[in-house]
C-alpha positions as protocol buffer text, in pm:
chain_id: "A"
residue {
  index: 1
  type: UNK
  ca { x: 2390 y: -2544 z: -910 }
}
residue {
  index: 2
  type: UNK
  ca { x: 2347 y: -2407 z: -570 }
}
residue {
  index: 3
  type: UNK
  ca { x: 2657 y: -2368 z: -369 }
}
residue {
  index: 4
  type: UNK
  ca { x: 2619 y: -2624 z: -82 }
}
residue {
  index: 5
  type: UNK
  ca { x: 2386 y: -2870 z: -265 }
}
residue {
  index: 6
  type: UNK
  ca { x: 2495 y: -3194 z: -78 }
}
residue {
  index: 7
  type: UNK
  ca { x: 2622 y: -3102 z: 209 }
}
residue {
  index: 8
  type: UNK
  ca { x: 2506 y: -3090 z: 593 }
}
residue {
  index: 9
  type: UNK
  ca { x: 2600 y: -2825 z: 782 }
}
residue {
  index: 10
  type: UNK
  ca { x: 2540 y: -2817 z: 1200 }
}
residue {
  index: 11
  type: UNK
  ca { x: 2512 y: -2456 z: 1326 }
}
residue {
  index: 12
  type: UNK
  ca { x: 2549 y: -2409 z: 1657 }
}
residue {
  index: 13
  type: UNK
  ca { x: 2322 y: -2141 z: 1834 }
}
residue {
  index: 14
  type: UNK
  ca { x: 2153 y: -2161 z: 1531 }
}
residue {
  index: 15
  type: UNK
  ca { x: 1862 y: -2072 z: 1607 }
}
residue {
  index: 16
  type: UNK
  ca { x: 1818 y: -1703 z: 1653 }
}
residue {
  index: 17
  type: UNK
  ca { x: 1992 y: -1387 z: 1522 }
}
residue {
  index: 18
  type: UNK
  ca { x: 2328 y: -1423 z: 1342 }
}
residue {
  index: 19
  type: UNK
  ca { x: 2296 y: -1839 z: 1382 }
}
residue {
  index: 20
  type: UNK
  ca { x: 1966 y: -1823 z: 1234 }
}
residue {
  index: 21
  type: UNK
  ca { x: 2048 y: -1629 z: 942 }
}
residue {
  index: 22
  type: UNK
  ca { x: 2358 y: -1836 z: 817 }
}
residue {
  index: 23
  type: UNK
  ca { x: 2125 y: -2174 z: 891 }
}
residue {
  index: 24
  type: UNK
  ca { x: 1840 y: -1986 z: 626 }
}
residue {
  index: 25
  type: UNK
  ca { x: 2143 y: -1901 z: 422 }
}
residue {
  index: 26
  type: UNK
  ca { x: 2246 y: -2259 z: 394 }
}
residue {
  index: 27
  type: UNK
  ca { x: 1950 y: -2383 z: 349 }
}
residue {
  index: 28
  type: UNK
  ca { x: 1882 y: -2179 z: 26 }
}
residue {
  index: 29
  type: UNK
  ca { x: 2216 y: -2289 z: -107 }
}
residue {
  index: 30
  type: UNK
  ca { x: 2089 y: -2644 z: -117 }
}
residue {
  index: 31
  type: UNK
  ca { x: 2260 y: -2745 z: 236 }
}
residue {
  index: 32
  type: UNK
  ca { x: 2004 y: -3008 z: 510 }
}
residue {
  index: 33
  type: UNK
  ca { x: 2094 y: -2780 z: 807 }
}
residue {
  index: 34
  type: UNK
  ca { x: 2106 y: -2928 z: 1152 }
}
residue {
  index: 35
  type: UNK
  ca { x: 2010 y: -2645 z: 1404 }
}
residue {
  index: 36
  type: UNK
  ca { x: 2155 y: -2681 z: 1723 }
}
residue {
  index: 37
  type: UNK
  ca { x: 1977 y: -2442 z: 2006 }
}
residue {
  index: 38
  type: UNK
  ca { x: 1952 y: -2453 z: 2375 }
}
residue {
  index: 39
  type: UNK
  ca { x: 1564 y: -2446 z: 2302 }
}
residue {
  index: 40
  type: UNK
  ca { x: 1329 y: -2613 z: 2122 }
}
residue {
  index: 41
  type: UNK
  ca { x: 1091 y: -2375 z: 2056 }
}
residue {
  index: 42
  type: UNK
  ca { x: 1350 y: -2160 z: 1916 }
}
residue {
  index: 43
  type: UNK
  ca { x: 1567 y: -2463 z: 1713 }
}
residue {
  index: 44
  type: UNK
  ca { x: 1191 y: -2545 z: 1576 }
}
residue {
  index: 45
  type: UNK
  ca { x: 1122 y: -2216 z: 1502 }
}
residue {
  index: 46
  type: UNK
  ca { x: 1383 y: -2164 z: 1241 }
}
residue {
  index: 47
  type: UNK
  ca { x: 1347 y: -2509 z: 1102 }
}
residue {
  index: 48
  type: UNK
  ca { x: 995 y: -2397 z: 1005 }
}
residue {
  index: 49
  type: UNK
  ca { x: 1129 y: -2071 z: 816 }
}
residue {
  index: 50
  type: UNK
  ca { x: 1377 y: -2279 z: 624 }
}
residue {
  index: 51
  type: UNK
  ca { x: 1125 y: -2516 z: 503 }
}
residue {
  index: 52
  type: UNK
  ca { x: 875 y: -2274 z: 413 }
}
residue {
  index: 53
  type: UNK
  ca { x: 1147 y: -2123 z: 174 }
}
residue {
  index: 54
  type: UNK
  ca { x: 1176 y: -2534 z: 31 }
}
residue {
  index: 55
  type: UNK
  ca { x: 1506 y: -2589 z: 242 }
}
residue {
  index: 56
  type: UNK
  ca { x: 1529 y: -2882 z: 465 }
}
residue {
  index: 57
  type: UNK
  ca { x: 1668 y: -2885 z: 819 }
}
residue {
  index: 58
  type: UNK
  ca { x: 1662 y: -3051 z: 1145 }
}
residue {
  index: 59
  type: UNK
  ca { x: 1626 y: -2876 z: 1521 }
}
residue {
  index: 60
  type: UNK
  ca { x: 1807 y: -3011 z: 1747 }
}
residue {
  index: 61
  type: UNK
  ca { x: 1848 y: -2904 z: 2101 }
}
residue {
  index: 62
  type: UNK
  ca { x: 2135 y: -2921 z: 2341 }
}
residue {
  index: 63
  type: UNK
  ca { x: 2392 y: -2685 z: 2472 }
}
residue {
  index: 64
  type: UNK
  ca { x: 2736 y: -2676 z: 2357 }
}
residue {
  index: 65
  type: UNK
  ca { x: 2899 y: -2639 z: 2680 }
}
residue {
  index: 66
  type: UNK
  ca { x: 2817 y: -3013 z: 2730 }
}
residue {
  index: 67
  type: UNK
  ca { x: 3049 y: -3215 z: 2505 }
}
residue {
  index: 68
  type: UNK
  ca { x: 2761 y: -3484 z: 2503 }
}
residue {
  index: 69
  type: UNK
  ca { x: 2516 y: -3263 z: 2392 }
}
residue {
  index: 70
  type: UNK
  ca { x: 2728 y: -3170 z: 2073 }
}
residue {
  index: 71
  type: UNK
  ca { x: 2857 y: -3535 z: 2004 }
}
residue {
  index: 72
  type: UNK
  ca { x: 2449 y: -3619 z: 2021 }
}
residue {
  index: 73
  type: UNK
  ca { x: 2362 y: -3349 z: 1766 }
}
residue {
  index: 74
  type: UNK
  ca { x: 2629 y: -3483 z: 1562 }
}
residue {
  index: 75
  type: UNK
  ca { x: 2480 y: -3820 z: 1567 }
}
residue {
  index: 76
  type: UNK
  ca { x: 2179 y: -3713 z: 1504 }
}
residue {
  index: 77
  type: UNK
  ca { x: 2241 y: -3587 z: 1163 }
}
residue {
  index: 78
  type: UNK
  ca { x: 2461 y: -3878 z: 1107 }
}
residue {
  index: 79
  type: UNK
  ca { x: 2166 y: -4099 z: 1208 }
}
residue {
  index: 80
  type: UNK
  ca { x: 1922 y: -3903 z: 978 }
}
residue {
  index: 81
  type: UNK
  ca { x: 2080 y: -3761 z: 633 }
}
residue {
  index: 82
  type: UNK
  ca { x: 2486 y: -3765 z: 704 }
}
residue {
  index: 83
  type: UNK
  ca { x: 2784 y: -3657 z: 897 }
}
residue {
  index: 84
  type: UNK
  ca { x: 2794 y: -3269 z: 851 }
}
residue {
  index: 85
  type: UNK
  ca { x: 3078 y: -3172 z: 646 }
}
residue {
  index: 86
  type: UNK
  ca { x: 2978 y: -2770 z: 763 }
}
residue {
  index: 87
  type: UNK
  ca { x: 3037 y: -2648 z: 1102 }
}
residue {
  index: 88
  type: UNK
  ca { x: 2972 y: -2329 z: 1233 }
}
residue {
  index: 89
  type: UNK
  ca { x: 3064 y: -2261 z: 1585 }
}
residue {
  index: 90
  type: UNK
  ca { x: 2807 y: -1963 z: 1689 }
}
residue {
  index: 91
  type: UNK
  ca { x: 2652 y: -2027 z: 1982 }
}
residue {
  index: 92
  type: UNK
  ca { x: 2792 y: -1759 z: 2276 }
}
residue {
  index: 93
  type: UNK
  ca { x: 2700 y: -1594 z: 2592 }
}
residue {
  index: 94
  type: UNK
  ca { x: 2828 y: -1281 z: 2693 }
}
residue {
  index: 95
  type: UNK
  ca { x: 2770 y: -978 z: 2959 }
}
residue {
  index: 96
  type: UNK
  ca { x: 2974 y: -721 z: 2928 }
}
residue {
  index: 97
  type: UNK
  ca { x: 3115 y: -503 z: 3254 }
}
residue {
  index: 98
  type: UNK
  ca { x: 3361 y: -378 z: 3440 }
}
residue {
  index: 99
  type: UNK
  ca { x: 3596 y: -703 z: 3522 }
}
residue {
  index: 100
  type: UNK
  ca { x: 3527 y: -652 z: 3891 }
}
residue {
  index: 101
  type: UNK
  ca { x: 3158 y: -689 z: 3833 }
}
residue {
  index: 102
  type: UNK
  ca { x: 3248 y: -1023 z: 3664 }
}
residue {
  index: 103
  type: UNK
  ca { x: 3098 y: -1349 z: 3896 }
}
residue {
  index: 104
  type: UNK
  ca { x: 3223 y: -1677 z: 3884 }
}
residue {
  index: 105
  type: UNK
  ca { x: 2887 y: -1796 z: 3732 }
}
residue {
  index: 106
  type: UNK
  ca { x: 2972 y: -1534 z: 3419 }
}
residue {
  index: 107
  type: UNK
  ca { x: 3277 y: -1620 z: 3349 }
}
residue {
  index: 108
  type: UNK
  ca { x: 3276 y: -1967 z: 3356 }
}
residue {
  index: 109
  type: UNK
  ca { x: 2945 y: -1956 z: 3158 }
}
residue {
  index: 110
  type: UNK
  ca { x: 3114 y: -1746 z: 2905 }
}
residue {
  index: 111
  type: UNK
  ca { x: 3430 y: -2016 z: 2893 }
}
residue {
  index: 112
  type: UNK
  ca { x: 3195 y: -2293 z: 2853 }
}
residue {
  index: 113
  type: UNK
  ca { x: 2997 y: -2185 z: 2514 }
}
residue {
  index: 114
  type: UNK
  ca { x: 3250 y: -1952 z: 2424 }
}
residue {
  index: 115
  type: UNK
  ca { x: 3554 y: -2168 z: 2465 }
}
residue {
  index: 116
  type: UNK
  ca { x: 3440 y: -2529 z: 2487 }
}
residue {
  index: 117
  type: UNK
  ca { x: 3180 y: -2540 z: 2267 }
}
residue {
  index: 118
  type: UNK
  ca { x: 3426 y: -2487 z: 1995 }
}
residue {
  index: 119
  type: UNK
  ca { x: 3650 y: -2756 z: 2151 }
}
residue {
  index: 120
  type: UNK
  ca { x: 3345 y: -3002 z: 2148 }
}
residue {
  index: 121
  type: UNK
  ca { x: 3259 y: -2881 z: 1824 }
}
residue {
  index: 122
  type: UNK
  ca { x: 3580 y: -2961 z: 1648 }
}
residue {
  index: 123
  type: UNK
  ca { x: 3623 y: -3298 z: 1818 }
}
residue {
  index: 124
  type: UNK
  ca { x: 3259 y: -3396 z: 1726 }
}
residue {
  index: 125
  type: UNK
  ca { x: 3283 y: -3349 z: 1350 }
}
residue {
  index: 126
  type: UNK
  ca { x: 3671 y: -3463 z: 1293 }
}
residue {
  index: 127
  type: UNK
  ca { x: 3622 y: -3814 z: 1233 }
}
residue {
  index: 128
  type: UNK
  ca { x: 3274 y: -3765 z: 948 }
}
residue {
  index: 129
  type: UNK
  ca { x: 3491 y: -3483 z: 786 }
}
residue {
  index: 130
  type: UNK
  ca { x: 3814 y: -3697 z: 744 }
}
residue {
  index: 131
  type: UNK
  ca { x: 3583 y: -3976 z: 611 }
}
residue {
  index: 132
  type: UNK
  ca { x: 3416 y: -3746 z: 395 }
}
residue {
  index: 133
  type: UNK
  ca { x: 3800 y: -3605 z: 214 }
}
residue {
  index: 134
  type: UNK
  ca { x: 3719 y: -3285 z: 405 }
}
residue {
  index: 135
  type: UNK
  ca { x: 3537 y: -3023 z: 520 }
}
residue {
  index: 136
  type: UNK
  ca { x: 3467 y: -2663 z: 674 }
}
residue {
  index: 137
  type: UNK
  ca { x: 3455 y: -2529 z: 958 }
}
residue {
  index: 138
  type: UNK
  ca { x: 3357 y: -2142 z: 1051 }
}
residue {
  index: 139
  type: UNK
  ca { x: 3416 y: -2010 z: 1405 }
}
residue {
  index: 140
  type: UNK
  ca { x: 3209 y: -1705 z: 1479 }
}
residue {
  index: 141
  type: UNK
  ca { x: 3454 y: -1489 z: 1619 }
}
residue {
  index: 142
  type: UNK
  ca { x: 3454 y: -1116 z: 1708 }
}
residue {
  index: 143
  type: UNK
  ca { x: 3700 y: -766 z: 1580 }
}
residue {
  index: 144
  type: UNK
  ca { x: 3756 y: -725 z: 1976 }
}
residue {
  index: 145
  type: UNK
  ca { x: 3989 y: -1085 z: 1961 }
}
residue {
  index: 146
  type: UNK
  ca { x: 4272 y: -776 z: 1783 }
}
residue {
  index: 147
  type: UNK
  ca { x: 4134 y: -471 z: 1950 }
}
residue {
  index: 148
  type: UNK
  ca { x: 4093 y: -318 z: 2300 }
}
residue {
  index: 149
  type: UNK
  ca { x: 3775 y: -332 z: 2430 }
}
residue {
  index: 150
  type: UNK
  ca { x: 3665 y: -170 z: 2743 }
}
residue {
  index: 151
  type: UNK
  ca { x: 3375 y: -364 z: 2976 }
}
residue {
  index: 152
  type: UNK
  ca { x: 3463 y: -667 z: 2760 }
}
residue {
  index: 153
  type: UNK
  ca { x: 3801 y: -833 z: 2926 }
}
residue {
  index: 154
  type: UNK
  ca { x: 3673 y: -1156 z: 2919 }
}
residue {
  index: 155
  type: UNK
  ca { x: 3427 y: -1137 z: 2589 }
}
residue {
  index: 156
  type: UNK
  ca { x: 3764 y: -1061 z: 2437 }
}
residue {
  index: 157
  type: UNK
  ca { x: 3987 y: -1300 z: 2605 }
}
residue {
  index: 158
  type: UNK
  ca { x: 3716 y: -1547 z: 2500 }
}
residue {
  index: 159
  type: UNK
  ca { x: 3691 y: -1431 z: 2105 }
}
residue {
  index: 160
  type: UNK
  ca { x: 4083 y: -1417 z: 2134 }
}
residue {
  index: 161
  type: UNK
  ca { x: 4097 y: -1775 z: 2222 }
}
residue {
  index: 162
  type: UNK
  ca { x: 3830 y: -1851 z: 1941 }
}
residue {
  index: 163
  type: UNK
  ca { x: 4106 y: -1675 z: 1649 }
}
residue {
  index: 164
  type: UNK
  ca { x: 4419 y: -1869 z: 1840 }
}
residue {
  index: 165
  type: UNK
  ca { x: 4149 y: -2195 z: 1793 }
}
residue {
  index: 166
  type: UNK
  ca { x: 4101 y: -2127 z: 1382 }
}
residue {
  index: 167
  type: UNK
  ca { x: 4431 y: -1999 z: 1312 }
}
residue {
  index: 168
  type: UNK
  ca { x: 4611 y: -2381 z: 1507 }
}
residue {
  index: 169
  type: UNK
  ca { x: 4307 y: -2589 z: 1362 }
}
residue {
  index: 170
  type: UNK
  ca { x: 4374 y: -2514 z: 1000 }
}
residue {
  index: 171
  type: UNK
  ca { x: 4711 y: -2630 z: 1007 }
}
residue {
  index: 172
  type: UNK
  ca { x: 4641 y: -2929 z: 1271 }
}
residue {
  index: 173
  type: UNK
  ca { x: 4328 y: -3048 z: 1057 }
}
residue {
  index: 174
  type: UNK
  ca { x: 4434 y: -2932 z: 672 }
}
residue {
  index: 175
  type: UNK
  ca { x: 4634 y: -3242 z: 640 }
}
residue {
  index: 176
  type: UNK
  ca { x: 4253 y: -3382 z: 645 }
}
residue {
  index: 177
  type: UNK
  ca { x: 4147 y: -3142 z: 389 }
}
residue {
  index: 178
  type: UNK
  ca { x: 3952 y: -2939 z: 646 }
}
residue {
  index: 179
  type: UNK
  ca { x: 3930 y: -2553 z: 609 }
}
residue {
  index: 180
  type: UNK
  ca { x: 3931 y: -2354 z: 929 }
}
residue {
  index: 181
  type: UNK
  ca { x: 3834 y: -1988 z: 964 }
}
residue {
  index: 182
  type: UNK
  ca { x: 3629 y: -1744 z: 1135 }
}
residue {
  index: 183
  type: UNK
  ca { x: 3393 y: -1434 z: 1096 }
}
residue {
  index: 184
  type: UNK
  ca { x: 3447 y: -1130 z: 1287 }
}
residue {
  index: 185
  type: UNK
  ca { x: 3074 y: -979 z: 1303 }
}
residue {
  index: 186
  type: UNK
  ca { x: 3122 y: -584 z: 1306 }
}
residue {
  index: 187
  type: UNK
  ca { x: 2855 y: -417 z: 1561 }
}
residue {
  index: 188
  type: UNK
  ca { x: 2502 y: -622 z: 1424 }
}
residue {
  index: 189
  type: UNK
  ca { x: 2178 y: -590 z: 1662 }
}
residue {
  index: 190
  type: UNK
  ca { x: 1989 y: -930 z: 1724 }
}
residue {
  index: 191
  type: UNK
  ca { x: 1791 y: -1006 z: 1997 }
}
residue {
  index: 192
  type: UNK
  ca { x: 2064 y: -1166 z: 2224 }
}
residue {
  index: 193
  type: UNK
  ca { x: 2299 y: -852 z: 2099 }
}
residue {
  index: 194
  type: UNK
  ca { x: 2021 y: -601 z: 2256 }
}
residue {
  index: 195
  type: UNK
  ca { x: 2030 y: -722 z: 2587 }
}
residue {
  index: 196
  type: UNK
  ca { x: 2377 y: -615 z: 2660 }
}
residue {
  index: 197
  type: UNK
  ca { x: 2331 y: -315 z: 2419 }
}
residue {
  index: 198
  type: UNK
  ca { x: 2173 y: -52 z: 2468 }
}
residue {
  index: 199
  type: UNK
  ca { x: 2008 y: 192 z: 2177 }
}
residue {
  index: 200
  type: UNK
  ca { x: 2268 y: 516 z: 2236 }
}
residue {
  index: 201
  type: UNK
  ca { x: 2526 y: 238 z: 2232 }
}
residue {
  index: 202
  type: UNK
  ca { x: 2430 y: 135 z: 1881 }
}
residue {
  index: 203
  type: UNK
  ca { x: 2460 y: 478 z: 1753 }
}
residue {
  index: 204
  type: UNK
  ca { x: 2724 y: 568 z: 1900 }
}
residue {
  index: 205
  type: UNK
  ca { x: 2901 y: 256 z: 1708 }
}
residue {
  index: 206
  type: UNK
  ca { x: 2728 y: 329 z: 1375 }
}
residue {
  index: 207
  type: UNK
  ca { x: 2884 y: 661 z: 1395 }
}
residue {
  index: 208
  type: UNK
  ca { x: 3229 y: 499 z: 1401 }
}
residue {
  index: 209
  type: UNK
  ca { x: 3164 y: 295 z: 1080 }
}
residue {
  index: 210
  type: UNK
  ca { x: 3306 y: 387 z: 773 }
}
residue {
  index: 211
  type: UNK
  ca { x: 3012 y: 246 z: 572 }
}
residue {
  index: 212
  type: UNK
  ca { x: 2744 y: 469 z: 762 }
}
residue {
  index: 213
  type: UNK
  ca { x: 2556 y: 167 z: 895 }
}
residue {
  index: 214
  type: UNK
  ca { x: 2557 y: -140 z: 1166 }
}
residue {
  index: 215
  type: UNK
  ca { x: 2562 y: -444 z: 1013 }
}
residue {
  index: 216
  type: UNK
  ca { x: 2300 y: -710 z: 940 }
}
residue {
  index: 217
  type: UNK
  ca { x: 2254 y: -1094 z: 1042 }
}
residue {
  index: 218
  type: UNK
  ca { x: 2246 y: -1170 z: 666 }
}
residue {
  index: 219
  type: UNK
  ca { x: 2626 y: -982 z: 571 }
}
residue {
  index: 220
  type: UNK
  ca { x: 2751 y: -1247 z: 836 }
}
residue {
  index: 221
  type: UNK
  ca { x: 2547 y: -1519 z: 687 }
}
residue {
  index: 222
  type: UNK
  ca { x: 2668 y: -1407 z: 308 }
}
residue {
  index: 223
  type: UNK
  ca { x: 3029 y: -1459 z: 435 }
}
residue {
  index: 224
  type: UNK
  ca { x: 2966 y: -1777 z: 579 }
}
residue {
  index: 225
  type: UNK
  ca { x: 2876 y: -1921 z: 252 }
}
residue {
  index: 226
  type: UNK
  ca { x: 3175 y: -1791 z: 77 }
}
residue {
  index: 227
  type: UNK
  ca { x: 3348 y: -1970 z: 357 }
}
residue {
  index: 228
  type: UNK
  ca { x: 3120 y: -2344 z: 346 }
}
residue {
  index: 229
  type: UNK
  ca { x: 3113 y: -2345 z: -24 }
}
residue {
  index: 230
  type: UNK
  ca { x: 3415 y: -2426 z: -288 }
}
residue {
  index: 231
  type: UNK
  ca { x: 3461 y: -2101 z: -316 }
}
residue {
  index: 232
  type: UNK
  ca { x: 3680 y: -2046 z: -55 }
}
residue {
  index: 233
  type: UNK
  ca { x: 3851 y: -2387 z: -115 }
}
residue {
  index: 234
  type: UNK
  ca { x: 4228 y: -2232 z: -97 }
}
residue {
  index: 235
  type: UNK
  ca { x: 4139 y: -2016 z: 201 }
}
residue {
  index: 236
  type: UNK
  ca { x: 4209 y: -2145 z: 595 }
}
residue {
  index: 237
  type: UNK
  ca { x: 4318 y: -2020 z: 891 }
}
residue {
  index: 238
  type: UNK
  ca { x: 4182 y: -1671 z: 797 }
}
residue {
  index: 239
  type: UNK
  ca { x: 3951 y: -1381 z: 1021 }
}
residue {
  index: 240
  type: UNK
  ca { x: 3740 y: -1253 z: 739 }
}
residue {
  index: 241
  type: UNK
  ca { x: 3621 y: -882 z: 920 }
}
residue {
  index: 242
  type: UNK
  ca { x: 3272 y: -802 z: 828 }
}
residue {
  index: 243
  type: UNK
  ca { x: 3252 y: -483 z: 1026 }
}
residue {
  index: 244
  type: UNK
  ca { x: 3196 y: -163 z: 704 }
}
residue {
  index: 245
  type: UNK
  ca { x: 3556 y: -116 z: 813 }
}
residue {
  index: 246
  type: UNK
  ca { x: 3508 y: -7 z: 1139 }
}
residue {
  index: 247
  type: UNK
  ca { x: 3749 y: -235 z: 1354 }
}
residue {
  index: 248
  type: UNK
  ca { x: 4084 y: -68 z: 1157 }
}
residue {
  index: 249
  type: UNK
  ca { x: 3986 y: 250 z: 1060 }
}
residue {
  index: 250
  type: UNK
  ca { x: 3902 y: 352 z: 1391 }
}
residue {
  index: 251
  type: UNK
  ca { x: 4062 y: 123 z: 1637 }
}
């Protein structure tokens, strides 16, 4: 029996690097995926690799800093195969800097996805979950909501928010048998990753990792599916670190 057989899972940003990876992940564990992206050729994209593995998935496109656009994708699935009883909160934009160099245009784009999309996110799925007896829901989070992290004030202030988010929402929404927790990604290149990070930066993270290497889009998408499936059914509230131990040992 596959892990998720039954169940419909909405990933946000789900279309590219770590998103991507936990919507393929889903997919093989028998889950109809609903792939929310801000494009279409990218949301369509990944639909296409899930269904040439067998999987079955729907792109969607919208951008989570509209609460409309998330309610939509939700009703789109509901429309089509089923409220989504999954949730994974991924989508994000991010520029690191020095805080001085931050505009008003960053920031509040950073708030938006970062911080309301998870806002919309929750409210969106609430009502299908409770009808459903429950459900999951994973916030993509970051090791830099517990650590320092210089150029990254507001990436962190952001990802901060996102743990405060997981850690209230499991005890506001387990009364509805809804699990709430989050992923902190250690350092793991993806496309949107490398545009804020550059090469000698990499290295110079892999260095500080205990396991010798940065991570991959698939160890985030293996702990998400600990996290959907059964599995994890007396966990909540929880920041599961996937970093090869770098956040602690080092911080």
């Amino acid at each position: 029996m596959k892990r998720l057989a039954g169940q419909v899972a909405l990933v946000t940003g789900g279309g590219r690097g770590i998103g991507r990876a936990i919507s393929l992940a889903f997919a093989r564990e028998g889950a109809i995926v609903g792939v929310l992206d801000l494009k279409d050729e990218v949301a369509n994209d990944a639909v296409r690799a899930i269904e040439a593995e067998g999987g079955k998935a729907i792109a969607i496109v919208g951008n989570v800093a509209k609460r409309d656009d998330v309610f939509n994708a939700v009703a789109v699935l509901e429309a089509s195969v089923g409220a989504p009883t999954i949730l994974v909160n991924n989508a994000m934009w991010n520029r690191y800097g020095p805080l001085e160099d931050q505009t008003e245009e960053m920031v509040g784009r950073m708030i938006d996805v970062g911080f309301k999309g998870v806002v919309w996110g929750y409210q969106a799925v609430l009502d299908g979950m409770t009808k459903a007896g429950g459900g999951s829901i994973i916030n993509i989070a970051s090791p830099s909501a517990m650590i320092a992290m210089r150029h990254g004030i507001m990436y962190s202030a952001v990802k901060a928010a996102v743990l405060g988010m997981t850690r209230s929402g499991s005890a506001e929404f387990g009364p509805r048998n809804i699990r709430v927790n989050a992923i902190a990604p250690g350092s793991t290149p993806t496309d949107g990753a490398n545009l804020v990070v550059t090469e000698e930066a990499w290295e110079r993270r892999r260095q500080r990792v205990p396991l010798g290497r940065l991570g991959a889009p698939d160890d985030i998408a293996k702990a998400a599916v600990f996290l959907a499936s059964d599995e994890s059914s007396f966990v909540t509230g929880d920041m599961l670190f996937v970093d090869g131990g770098m956040t602690f040992a080092f911080s």
